[in-house]
N, C-alpha and C positions, 0 to 999 in steps of 0.2 A: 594443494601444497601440503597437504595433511589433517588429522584427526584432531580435533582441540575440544575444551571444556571435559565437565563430568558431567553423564546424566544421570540423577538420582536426588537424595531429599539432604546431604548432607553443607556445610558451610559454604561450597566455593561451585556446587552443583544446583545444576537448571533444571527446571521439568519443561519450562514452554518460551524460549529465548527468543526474544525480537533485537532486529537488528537493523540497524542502518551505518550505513559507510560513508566517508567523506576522503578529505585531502589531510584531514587532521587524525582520523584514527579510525578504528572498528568501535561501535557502541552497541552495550548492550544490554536490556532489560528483560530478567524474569516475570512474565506475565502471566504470575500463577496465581491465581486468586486475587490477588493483590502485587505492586511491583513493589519490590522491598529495596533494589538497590539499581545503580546504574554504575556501568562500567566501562572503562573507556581505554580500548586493547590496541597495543601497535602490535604489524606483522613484519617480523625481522628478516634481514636478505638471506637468512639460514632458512627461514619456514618458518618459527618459532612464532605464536603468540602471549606478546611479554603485555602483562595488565599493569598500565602506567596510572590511572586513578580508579578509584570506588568510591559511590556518591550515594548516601542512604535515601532513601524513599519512604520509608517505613512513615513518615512524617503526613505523606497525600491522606486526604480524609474519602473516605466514601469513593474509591477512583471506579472505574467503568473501562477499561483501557480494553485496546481492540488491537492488533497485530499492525500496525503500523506506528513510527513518530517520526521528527526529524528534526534534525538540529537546524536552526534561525540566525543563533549565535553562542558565542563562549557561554557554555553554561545554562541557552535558554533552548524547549524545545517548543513543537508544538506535537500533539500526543493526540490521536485518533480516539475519540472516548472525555468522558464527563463523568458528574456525579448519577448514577443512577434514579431516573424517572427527573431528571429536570431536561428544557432544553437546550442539551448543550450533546455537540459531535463532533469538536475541535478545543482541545485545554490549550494553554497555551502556562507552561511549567519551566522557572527558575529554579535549578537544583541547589544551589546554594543561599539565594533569599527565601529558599520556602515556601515559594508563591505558586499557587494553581488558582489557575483564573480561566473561566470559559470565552473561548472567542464566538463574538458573536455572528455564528453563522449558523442555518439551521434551514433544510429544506423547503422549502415554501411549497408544499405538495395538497398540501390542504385539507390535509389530515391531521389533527389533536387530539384526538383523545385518547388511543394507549401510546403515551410517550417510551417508556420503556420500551415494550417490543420497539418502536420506530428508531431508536436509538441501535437495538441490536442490527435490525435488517438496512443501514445504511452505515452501518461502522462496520459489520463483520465482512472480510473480505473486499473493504473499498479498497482503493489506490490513491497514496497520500507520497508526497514529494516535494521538494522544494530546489528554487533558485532565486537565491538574493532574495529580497522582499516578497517573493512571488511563492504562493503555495497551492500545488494543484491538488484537488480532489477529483475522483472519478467515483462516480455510484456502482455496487454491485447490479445493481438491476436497472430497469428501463436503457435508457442512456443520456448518460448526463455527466459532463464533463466542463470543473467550471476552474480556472486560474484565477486565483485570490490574491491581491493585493492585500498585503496583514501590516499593520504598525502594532505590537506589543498584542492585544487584544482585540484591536479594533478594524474590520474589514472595509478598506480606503476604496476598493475598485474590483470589480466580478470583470470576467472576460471568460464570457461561455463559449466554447467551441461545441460543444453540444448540450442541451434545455431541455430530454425530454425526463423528465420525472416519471419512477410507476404508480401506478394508482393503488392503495394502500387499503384493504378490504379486510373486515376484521371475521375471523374464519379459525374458531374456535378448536377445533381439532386441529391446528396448526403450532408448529413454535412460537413463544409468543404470543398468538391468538391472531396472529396477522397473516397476511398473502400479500406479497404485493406482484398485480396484474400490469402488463405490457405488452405490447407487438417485439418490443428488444429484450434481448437476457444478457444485458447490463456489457461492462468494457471490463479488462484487462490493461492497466499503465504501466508504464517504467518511461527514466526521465533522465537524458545527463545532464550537461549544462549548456546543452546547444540545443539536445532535440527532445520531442514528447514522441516515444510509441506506441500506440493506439490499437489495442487489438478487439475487435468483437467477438464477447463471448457465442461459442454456436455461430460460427459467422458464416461455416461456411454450408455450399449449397447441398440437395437433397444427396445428390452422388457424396457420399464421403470417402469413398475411392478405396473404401477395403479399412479404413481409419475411425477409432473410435468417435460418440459423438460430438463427445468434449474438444478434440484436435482443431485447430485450426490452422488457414495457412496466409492469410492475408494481415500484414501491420502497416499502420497510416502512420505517417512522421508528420509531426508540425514542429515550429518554431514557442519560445516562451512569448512572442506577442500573438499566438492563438493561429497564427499565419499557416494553411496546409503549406508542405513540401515537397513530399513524395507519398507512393506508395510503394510496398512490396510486396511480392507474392510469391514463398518458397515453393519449390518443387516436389519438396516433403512435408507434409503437416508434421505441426507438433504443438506439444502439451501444456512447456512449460520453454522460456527462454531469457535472453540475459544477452544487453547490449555494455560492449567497451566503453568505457568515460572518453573515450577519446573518438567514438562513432565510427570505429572501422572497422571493427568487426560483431559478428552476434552467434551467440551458442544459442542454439534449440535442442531440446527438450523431447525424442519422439521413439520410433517403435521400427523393428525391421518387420515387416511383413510376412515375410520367407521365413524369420527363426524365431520371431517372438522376440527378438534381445531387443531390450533398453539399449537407446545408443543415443549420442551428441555428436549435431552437425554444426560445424563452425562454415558462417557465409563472410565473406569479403565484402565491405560495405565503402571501400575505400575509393570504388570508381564511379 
């Protein structure tokens, strides 16, 4: 629809924007060192992005925030990230009471002791989303995919679709000083309010068919009670993708062969 925001270091410009979308508006935090504000953008039937609230942040203490959050309700979220080196890899933040409080939830992999690293290599690049009381996480690595039942802070009920944790190896020449080891290289989520898409990273097999190693081309649909549904499996791998709120159709993400061009393939998911 168009170009929006500044990048750069001035009043009303972003250096690293996260963002999540609803029925109620575009939201969005600079996740630059610290988030200093939250913004809350409609998009007008011209294209225009008009900024209807600005909510300071400046206020979080010590935040750890990771590229994902999501709104729960008016004004509350829950935010991918903690205070740095405690256990915590879900806040759970009142922009207007003030409040950042850690939900208790935290990998049970059976690893303790560098908390930090374990906090970066299971927030950086996870898959975090929500419907109604319900918040999915996916891990970047192993594979593990678990839907959380949240009241305010407190996690009521887990519904894993998948359980496998990596094993977490402390490996000094590494970022962090960690490795984490697996047979899997973790999922890939996106989520509307009917279905979960399920991609594995590297999923697919030795042939990559002329396609980088990254590319894949198979995504598993489930239901928010964990329930599988379908699968699919494009005719073009691709890199990166993006399903309709309304499950009917999906952009990918991928490469022409022949010319080298970046291109988007839109599939029909209505039949």
């Amino acid at each position: 629809r168009g170009e929006y925001l500044n990048y750069g270091r001035g009043a009303e410009d972003v250096l690293n924007p996260v963002i999540f979308t609803d029925t109620t508006g575009i939201y969005l935090i600079d996740n630059n060192d610290s988030p200093n504000f939250l913004a809350r953008y409609e998009l007008s039937e011209a294209g225009d992005l008009i900024l209807k609230k600005k909510t300071d942040l400046s206020w979080i203490e010590h935040p750890l925030m990771f590229n994902r959050f999501v709104r729960v309700a008016d004004d509350e979220f829950i935010v991918l990230g903690g205070r740095a080196g405690e256990r915590e890899l879900l806040s759970y933040i009142d922009v207007v009471k003030k409040e950042q409080k850690p939900v208790r939830f935290w990998p049970e992999d059976g690893y303790e002791r560098e908390i930090f690293g374990k906090q970066v290599l299971y927030g950086n690049n996870a898959s975090l989303d929500v419907c109604g009381d319900k918040v999915l996480y996916a891990c970047p690595y192993g594979r593990y995919l678990d839907i959380l039942t949240i009241e305010k802070t407190d996690v009521i009920a887990h519904n894993c679709i998948y359980d496998d944790l990596p094993e977490l190896k402390t490996a000094p020449g590494s970022s962090f000083g960690l490795r984490p080891v697996s047979r899997y290289n973790g999922l890939s989520v996106t989520a509307t309010d009917e279905y979960i898409y399920v991609i594995y990273e590297n999923a697919m097999d030795s042939d990559r068919k002329g396609y980088p190693w990254y590319f894949v081309d198979e995504i598993e649909v489930y239901d928010w009670n964990g329930d599988f549904v379908r699968k699919y499996r494009t005719d073009c791998p691709f890199a990166m993708y993006a399903v309709s709120p309304d499950d009917r159709s999906m952009l990918t993400y991928t490469v022409d062969l022949d010319t080298g061009e970046d291109i988007l393939v839109l599939y029909d998911l209505s039949e």
